[in-house]
C-alpha positions as a Markdown table, in Angstrom:
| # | Residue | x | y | z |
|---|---|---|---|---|
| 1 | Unk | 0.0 | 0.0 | 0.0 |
| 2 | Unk | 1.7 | 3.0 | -0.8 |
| 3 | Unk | 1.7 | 6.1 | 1.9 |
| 4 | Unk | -0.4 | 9.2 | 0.5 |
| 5 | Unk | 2.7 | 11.8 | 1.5 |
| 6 | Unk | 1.2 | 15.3 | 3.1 |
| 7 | Unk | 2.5 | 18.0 | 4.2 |
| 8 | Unk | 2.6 | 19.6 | 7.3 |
| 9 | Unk | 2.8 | 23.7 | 8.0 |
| 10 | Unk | 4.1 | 23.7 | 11.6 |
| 11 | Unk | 0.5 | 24.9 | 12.9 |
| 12 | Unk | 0.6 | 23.8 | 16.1 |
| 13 | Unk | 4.4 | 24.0 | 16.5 |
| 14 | Unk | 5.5 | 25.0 | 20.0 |
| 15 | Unk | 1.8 | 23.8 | 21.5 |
| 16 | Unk | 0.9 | 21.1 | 24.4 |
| 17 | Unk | -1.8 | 18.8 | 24.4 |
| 18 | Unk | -3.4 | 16.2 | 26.4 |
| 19 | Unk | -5.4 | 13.4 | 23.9 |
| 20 | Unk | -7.3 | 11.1 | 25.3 |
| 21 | Unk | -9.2 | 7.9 | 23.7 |
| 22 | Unk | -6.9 | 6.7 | 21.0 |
| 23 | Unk | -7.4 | 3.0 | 21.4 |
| 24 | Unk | -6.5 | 2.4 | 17.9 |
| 25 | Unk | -6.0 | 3.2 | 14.4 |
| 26 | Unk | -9.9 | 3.3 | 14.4 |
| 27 | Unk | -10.1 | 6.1 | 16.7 |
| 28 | Unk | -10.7 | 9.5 | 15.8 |
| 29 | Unk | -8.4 | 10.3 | 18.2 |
| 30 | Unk | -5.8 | 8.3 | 16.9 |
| 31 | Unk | -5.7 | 10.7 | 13.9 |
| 32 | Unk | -5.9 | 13.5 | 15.5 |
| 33 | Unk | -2.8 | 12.5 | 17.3 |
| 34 | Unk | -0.9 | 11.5 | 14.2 |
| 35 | Unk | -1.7 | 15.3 | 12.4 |
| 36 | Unk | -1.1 | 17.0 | 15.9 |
| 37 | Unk | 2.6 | 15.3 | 15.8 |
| 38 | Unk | 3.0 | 16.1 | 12.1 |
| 39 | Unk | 1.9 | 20.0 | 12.6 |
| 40 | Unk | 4.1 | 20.2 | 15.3 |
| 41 | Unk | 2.7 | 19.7 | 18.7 |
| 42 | Unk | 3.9 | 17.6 | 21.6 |
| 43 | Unk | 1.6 | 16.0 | 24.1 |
| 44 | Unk | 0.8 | 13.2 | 26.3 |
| 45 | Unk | -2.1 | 10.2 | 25.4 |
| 46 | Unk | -4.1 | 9.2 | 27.9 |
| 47 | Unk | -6.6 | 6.2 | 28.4 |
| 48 | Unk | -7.9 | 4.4 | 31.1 |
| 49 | Unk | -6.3 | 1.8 | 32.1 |
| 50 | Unk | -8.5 | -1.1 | 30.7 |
| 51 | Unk | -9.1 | 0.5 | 27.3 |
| 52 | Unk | -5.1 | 0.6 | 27.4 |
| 53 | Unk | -5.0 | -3.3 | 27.5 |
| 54 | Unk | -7.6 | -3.4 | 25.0 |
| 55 | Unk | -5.7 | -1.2 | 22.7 |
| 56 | Unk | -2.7 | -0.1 | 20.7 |
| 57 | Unk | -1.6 | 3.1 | 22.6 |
| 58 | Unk | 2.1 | 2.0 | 22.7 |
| 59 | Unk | 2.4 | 2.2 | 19.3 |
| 60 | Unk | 0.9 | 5.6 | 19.2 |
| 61 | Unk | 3.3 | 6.8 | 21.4 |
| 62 | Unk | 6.4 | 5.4 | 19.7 |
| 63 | Unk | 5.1 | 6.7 | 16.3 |
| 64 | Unk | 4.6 | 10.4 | 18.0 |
| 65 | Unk | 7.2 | 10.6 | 20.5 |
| 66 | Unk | 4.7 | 11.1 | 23.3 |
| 67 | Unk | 4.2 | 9.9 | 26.7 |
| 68 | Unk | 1.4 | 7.6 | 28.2 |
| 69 | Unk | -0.3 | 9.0 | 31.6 |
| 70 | Unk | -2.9 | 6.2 | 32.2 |
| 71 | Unk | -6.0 | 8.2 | 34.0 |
| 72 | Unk | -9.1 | 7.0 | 34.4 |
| 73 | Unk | -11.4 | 10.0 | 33.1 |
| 74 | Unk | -13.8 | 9.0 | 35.8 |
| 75 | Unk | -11.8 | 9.5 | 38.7 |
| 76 | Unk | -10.5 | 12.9 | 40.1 |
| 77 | Unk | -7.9 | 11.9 | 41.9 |
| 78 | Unk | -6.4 | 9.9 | 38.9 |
| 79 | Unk | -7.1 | 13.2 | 36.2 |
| 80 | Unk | -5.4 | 15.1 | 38.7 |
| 81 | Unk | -2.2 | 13.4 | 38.4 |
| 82 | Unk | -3.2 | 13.3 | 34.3 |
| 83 | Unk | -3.2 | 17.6 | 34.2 |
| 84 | Unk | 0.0 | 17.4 | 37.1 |
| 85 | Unk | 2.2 | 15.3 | 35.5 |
| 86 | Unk | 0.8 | 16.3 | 31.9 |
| 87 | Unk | 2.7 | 19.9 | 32.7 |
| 88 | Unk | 5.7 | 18.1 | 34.1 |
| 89 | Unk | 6.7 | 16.2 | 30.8 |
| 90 | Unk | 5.7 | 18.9 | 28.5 |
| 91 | Unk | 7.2 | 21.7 | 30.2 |
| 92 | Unk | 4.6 | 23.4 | 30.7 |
| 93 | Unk | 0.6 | 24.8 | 30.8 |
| 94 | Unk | -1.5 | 22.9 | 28.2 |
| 95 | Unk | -2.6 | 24.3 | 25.0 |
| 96 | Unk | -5.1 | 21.5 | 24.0 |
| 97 | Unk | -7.3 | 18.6 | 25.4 |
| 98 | Unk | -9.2 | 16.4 | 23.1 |
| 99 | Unk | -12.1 | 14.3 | 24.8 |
| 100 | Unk | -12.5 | 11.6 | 22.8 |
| 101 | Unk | -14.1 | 9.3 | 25.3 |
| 102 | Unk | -17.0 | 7.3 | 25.1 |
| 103 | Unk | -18.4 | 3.5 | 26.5 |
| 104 | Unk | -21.8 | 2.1 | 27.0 |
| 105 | Unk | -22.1 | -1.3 | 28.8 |
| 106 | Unk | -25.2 | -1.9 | 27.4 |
| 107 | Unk | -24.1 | -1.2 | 24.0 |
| 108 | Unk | -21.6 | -3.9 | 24.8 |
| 109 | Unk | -23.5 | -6.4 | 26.3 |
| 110 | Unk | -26.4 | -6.1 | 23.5 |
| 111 | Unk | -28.9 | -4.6 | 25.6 |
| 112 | Unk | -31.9 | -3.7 | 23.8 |
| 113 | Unk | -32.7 | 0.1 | 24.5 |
| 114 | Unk | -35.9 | -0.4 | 26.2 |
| 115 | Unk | -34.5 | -2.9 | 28.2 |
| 116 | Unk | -31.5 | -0.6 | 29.7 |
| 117 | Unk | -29.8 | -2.0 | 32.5 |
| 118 | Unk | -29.9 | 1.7 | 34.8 |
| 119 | Unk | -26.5 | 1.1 | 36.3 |
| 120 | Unk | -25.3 | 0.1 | 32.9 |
| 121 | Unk | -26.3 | 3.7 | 32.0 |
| 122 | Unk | -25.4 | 5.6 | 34.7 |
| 123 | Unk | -21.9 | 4.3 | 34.6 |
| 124 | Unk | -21.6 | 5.3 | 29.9 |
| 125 | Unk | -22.7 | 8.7 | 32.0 |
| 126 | Unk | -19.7 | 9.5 | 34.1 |
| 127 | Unk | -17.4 | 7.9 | 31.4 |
| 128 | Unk | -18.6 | 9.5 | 28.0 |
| 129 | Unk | -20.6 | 12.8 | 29.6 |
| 130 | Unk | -19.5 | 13.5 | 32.8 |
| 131 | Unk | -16.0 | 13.1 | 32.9 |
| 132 | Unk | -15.4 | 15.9 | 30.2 |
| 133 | Unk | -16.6 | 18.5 | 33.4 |
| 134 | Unk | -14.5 | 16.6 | 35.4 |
| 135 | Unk | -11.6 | 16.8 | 33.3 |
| 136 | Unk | -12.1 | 20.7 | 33.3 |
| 137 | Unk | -12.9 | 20.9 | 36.8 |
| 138 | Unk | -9.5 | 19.5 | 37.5 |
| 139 | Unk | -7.8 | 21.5 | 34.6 |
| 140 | Unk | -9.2 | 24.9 | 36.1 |
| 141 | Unk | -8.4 | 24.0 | 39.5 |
| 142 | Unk | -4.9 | 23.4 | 38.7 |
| 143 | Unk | -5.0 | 26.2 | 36.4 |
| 144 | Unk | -3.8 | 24.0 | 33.5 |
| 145 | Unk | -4.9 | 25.4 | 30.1 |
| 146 | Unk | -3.2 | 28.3 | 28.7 |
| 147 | Unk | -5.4 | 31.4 | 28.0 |
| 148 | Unk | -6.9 | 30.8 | 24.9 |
| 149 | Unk | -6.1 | 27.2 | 25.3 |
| 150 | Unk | -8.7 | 24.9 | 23.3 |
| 151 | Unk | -11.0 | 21.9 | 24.4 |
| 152 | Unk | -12.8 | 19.8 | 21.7 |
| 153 | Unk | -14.8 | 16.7 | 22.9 |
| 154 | Unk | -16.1 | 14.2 | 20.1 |
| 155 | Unk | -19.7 | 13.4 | 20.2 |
| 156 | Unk | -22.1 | 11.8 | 17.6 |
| 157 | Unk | -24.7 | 12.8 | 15.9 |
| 158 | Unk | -27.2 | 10.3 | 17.5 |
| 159 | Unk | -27.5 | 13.4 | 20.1 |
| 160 | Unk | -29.9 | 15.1 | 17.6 |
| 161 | Unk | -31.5 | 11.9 | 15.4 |
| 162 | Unk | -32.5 | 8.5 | 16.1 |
| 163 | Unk | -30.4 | 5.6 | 15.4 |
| 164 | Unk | -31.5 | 2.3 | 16.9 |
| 165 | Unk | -28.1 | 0.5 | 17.1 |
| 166 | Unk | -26.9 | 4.2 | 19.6 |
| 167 | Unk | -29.3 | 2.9 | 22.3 |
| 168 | Unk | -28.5 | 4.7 | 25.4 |
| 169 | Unk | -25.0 | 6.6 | 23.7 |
| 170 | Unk | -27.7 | 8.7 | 22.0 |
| 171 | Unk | -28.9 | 10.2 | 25.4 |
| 172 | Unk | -25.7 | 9.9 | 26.8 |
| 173 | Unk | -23.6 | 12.3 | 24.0 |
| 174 | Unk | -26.3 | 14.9 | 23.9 |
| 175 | Unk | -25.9 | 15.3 | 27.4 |
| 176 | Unk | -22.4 | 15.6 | 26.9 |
| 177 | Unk | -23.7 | 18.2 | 24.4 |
């Protein structure tokens, strides 16, 4: 297969990011790694710790020169040490965060929708909604993000129309929304 060359402009030369959710080279964040590191940037990946196992992050890493801080994006204590140490091997206040996080349980057991298991649902909450607030919550209370720093969190667009196989990811991204 031969490699589509590109080129890069340097646009994010000099900038520090924290990206979270590459799993693999299926992941949205995965790309936006791989353009990040060819425009220039430096940053850490994170995942939590079981999505790590799952997934190919090491390779990320080697192909980006990056570091791996393992947080899980529920936790405060564990994001904490994310934003701390993310300033540590960087050198400094972060420029970026990408959110790229997102699980449902009963997506992954193949429960139907009307059928949700509520604890099921409450826990795709805290990971894929509430842990972008608090991943800010921590940010801001370390004072982490540069002024004029940028946060982007993915979503889907099964927060505004009706797709069946979503089930509860549908509510779950718009309130992320």
């Amino acid at each position: 297969k031969k490699k589509k060359k590109t080129m890069a402009y340097n646009l994010l030369k000099g900038k520090r990011g924290i990206i979270s959710g590459a799993l693999d080279k299926n992941s949205i964040a995965w790309k936006v790694a791989e353009k990040a590191h060819e425009e220039g940037a430096i940053f850490v990946l994170t995942n939590a710790p079981i999505a790590m196992r799952m997934g190919e992050i090491k390779v990320l890493a080697e192909q980006t020169n990056s570091t791996i801080i393992p947080a899980d994006a529920t936790n405060v204590e564990e994001l904490t040490n994310l934003f701390s140490q993310s300033q540590v091997v960087l050198g400094g206040k972060i420029d970026f965060v990408l959110h790229s996080i997102g699980m449902s349980v009963n997506i992954r057991k193949n429960i139907p929708y009307t059928d949700s298991n509520y604890d099921y649902f409450l826990k795709g909450i805290d990971v894929s909604a509430l842990s972008l607030h608090k991943m800010l919550h921590v940010a801001r209370k370390l004072d982490s993000i540069n002024e004029w720093g940028s946060v982007v969190a993915l979503t889907y667009a099964a927060a505004q129309r009706t797709y069946p196989f979503y089930t509860d990811m549908a509510d779950i991204k718009a309130m992320l929304e």
